[in-house]
N, C-alpha and C positions, 0 to 999 in steps of 0.2 A: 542808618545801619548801626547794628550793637557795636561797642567795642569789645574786645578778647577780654577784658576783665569782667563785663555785666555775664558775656555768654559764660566766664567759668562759674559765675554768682548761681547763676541759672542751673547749669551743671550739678553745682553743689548740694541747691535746695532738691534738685531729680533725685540724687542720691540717699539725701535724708529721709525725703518720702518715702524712700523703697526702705529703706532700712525700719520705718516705723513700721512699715508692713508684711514684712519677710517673716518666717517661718522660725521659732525659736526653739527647736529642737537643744540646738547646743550653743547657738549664735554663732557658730560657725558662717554662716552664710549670711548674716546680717554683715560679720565683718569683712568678707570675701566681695560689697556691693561696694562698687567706685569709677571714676570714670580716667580717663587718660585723652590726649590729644596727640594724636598721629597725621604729620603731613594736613592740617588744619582741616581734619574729621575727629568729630569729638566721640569717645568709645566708651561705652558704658559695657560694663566687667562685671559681671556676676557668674558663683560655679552655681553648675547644673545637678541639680537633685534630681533624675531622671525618675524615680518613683512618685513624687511630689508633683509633677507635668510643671505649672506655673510655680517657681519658688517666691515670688516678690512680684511686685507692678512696676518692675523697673521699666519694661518696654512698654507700658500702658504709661508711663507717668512720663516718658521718655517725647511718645508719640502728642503725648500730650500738652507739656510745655516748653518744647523746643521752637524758639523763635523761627519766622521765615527767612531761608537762605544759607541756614546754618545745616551743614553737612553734619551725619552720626550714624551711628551702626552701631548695632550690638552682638557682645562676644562671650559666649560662653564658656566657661574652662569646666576643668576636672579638679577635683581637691588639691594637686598638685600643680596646679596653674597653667596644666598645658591645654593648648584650644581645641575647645572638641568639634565649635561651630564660630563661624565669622555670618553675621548679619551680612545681607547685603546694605551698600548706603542710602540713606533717608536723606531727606530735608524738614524742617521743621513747618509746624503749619503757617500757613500763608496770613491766617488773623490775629496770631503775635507778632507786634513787630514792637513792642515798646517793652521796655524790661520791665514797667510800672504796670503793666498787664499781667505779668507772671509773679514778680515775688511783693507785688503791692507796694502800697505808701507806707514807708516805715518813719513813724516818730512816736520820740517815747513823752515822757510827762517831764522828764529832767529837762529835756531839752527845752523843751517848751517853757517852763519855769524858769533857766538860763535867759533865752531871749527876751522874757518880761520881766528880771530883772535887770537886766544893760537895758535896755529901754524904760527901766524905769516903774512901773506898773508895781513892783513888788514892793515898795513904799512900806515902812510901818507909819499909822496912822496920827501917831502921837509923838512924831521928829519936832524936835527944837530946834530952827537955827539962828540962834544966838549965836 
């Protein structure tokens, strides 16, 4: 099972998805996309452009990378943050269950250059020891 810190990871990356994909009118509504954790149901918060139908993929990205057993719903507001719709609650799909499924293998080229030089490998060619 995840821990609460991989699922808010999770969380996170849902949110940025949606916000690369939301409607830039004014970016109002890119900054209105976020999530919150209530009673250990995870809420994902964006306002309702009711002429727009779909504002973002938050609930496609939602549906989509939400690990299995993890509880969430989605909440609609008004420009003044009051709820216009409450989701009912979800669980996340059953064939995420590793967090290395959802936001991948992350290493950079520092790193990796770090670890071969304390092991050594990073050598210059032409050391003296004298």
């Amino acid at each position: 099972m995840l821990t609460t810190t991989e699922i808010r990871v999770i969380a996170q990356k849902i949110v940025n998805l949606s916000k690369a994909s939301a409607r830039r009118e004014t970016g109002f509504l890119q900054r209105s996309i976020s999530y919150t954790v209530e009673q250990n149901v995870f809420i994902f918060v964006e306002v309702f452009y009711g002429q727009f139908g779909t504002n973002s993929k938050l609930e496609i990205n939602a549906k989509r990378l939400m690990p299995s057993g993890v509880k969430w719903r989605m909440r609609y507001t008004d420009i003044n943050r009051k709820v216009l719709e409450d989701g009912s609650i979800q669980t996340g799909r059953s064939s995420i269950n590793k967090i290395t499924d959802i936001i991948g293998r992350q290493s950079t080229t520092a790193v990796t250059a770090l670890i071969n030089k304390i092991r050594g490998f990073g050598k210059k060619k032409n050391e003296n020891t004298d």
